[in-house]
Residue, then its C-alpha position, 0 to 999 in steps of 0.5 A: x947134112x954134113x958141115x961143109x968142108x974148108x974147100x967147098x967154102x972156099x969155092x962158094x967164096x970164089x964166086x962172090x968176086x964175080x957176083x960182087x962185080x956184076x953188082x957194081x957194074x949195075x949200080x953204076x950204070x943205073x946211077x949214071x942214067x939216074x944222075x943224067x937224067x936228073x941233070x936234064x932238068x938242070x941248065x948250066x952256068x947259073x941257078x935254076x929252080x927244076x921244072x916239073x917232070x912227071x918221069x923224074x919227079x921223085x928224083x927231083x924231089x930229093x934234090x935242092x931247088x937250086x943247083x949249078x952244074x957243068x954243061x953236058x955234051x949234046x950226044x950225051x944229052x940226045x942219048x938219054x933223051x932218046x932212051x926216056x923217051x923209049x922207055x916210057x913208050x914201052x918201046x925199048x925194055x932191058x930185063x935180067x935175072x940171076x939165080x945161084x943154087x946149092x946141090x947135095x946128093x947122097x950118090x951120082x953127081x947133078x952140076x958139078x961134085x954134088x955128092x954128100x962126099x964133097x961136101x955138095x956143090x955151088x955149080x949151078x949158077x944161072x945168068x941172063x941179060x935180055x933186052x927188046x926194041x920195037x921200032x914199028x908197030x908190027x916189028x920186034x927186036x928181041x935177044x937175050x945173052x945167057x951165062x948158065x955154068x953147070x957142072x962139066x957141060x956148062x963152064x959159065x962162058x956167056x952165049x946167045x940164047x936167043x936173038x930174033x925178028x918178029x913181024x906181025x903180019x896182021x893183027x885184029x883184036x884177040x887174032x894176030x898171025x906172024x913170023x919170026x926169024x933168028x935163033x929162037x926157043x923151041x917150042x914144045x911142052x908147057x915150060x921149055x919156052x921159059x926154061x932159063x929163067x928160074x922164076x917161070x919153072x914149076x922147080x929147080x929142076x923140071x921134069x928131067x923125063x921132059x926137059x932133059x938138062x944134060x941135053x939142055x943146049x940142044x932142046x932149048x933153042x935153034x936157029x930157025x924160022x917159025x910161023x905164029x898164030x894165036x885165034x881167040x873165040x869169045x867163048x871157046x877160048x884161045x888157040x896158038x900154034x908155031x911151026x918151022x924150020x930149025x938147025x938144033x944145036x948139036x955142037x957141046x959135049x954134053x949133048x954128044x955124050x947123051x945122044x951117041x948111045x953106044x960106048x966109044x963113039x967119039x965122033x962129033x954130031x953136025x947140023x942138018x934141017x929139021x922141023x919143030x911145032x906145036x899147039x896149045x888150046x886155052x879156055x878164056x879163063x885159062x883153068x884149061x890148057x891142052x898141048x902137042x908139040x913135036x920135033x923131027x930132029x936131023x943130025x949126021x955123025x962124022x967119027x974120027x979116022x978108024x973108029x970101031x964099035x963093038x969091034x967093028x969099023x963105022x963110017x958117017x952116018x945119021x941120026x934122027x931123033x923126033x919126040x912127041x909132046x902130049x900136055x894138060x893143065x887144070x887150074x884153080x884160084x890155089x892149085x894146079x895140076x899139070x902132066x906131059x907125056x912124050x914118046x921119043x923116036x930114035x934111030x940109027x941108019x947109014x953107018x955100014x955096021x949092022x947093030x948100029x943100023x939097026x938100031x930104032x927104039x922108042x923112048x917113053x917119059x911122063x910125069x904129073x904134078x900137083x902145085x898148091x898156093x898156100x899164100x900169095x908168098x908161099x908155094x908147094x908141089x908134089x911130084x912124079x916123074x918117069x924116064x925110060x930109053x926105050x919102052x920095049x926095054x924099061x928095066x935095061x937088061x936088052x940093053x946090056x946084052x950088047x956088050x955084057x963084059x962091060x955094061x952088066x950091072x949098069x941097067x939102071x943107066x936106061x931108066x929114071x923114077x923121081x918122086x920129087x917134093x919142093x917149096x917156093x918163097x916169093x920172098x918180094x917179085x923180084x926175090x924168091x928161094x927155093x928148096x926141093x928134095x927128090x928120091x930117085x931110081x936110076x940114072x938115065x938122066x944124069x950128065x954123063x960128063x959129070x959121070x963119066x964111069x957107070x961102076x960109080x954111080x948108084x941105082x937108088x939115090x936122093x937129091x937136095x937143092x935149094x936155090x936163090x934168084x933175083x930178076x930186075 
């Protein structure tokens, strides 16, 4: 691996400022709670000795028996009182973590100038603050803010990842049912759910034939309404299931790059209703897990005024998109082994150009994975991960015959093989590093904001990350 070079090191120290302020910004509200609660137990004006407090008693061992402060404000005092108070209840729980991760590439760039060239990159840094209220029983308050910066497809800027209601309509023992409203996660396959937060992935990277990340804002959650149940039997196990109403995410570049599959349309797609669900069967023991999940995706795409596709004028149209997600796990006390296998609708109708409305293809994509827990710190997994556009074109020379001049040479773009190995550092529960190596052939995954010109990018290549994260 090469040295890093002069400017790749400035780049990393670039982002220490911003690490370094986030830090501070932590220390100092987690003090000023500290300090406030302390000073709850201390009266004013004259000395006191600190009554017993079971929240604070550590706290107040460190401190003289005797002290005088000054007097608080009343609101202040109320509003620690009232935060204590729900924090202890398990009412009101604030959350957050942090990962930053270094990726080296000998060809095509992954989140930023990875390639060995550059010197790697330090683009792939991942942020999030969530917080969640229950003020009744039955009812949950529950949002997150995201800060993910990723290459050209993410800059970093902090959005709303989720922000939702959640009612509990009835609730008896190991069978509850309800209903949730807001922008909330899409649930399909095993890992999407969770996907943001570095310590719930199998990996740096997951699966990309699954979880595509250059489409990473679309697939990870929409505004929607979904009904929930989850049944348990004492001896057959558990069953969850969601279903609902979703507006997808379509509005980022990254997404409209991967979607619009023909060259030169650079048109922006708009929301319309769609449908999401799926189930998830558990044995009690959890060894077994068993999924299907699906997505009936609408979107319409609005081109610029004269646009022309292989040279011919189109009008606004619609695209459909609905993959379906088959998924098993089996687990012991030290592996699991897990595979998800997709097929993925896509077709094309209402533009008034023939080879565009005729377009109607189904994608494949599967992968299986073997995870190993060496020690309660130590983790590691093998596996095998495979893309493809479109099944009835895997190696992509269809593809090419709609536009020879300027795509022959480019059929690896359609396709994707990563045999992928990694390992896992539970360094503390709140600290873990990671590393991973994958061999690839193709590109069908790649940004294509990140790569922008198919005649520099390579068919056969390899990846090394290695990733640090912390969450509180």
């Amino acid at each position: 691996m090469k040295m890093l070079t002069c400017s790749r090191l400035s780049s990393f120290l670039g982002i220490l400022p911003q690490k370094m302020l986030i830090q501070g910004i932590l220390l100092l509200v987690f003090g000023v709670i500290s300090l406030s609660i302390q000073g709850q137990n201390l009266h004013t004006k004259e000395a006191i000795v600190i009554q017993e407090n079971p929240a604070i008693n550590l706290a107040a061992t460190q401190l003289p028996s005797q002290v005088t402060v000054p007097k608080k404000s009343s609101w202040v005092n109320n509003a620690f009182d009232w935060y204590q108070k729900k924090s202890m209840q398990g009412d009101f729980q604030i959350h957050g973590f942090i990962g930053q991760s270094y990726i080296l590439s000998s060809h095509n760039n992954v989140f930023g100038h990875s390639t060995s060239g550059a010197g790697g990159s330090f683009g792939l840094t991942e942020a999030g603050l969530n917080a969640s209220f229950r003020p009744l029983p039955k009812l949950l308050i529950s949002a997150q803010v995201l800060s993910r910066r990723a290459g050209e497809g993410s800059s970093g800027m902090p959005r709303l990842d989720f922000a939702f209601l959640d009612y509990r309509l009835y609730s008896h023992e190991a069978n509850q049912f309800g209903i949730r409203a807001g922008r909330l996660k899409n649930p399909f396959g095993f890992y999407n759910d969770t996907r943001d937060v570095p310590f719930t992935r199998p990996s740096i990277l997951l699966p990309q034939s699954i979880y595509f990340d250059r489409t990473r804002n679309l697939a990870l959650s929409g505004d929607s309404v979904q009904l929930y149940a989850d049944v348990g039997h004492s001896r057959w196990g558990t069953f969850s299931t969601q279903v609902g109403l979703l507006f997808p995410i379509v509005s980022d570049r990254d997404t409209e790059r991967a979607v619009l599959v023909f060259p030169n349309m650079h048109g922006h797609l708009t929301r319309e209703v769609s449908y999401i669900g799926r189930g998830i069967y558990e044995t009690n023991d959890k060894r077994i897990r068993l999924g299907v999940s699906g997505i009936w995706l609408n979107s319409n795409y609005d081109p610029p005024v004269g646009e022309k596709i292989l040279g011919l004028p189109i009008t606004s149209g619609s695209l459909q998109f609905s993959p379906v997600y088959f998924s098993a796990q089996y687990n012991s006390e030290r592996w699991s082994l897990t595979g998800e296998y997709a097929i993925r609708h896509f077709a094309y109708s209402g533009f008034h150009h023939d080879t565009i409305d005729k377009t109607n293809f189904f994608g494949e994509s599967f992968y299986v994975q073997g995870e190993y827990r060496i020690t309660p710190k130590w983790e590691t997994f093998i596996r095998y991960d495979v893309m493809f556009t479109d099944r009835s074109d895997k190696n992509g020379k269809n593809w090419v015959l709609q536009d020879p001049d300027h795509l022959k040479g480019f059929e690896h773009s359609r396709y994707a093989k990563d045999f992928t190995v990694g390992l896992r550092w539970n360094v503390t529960p709140e600290f873990m590093v990671r590393a991973e190596y994958h061999h690839v052939n193709g590109t069908g995954w790649i940004s294509r904001l990140d790569n922008p010109l198919l005649n520099q990018t390579e068919k056969n290549w390899d990846l090394f990350a290695i990733q640090a994260s912390y969450r509180f």
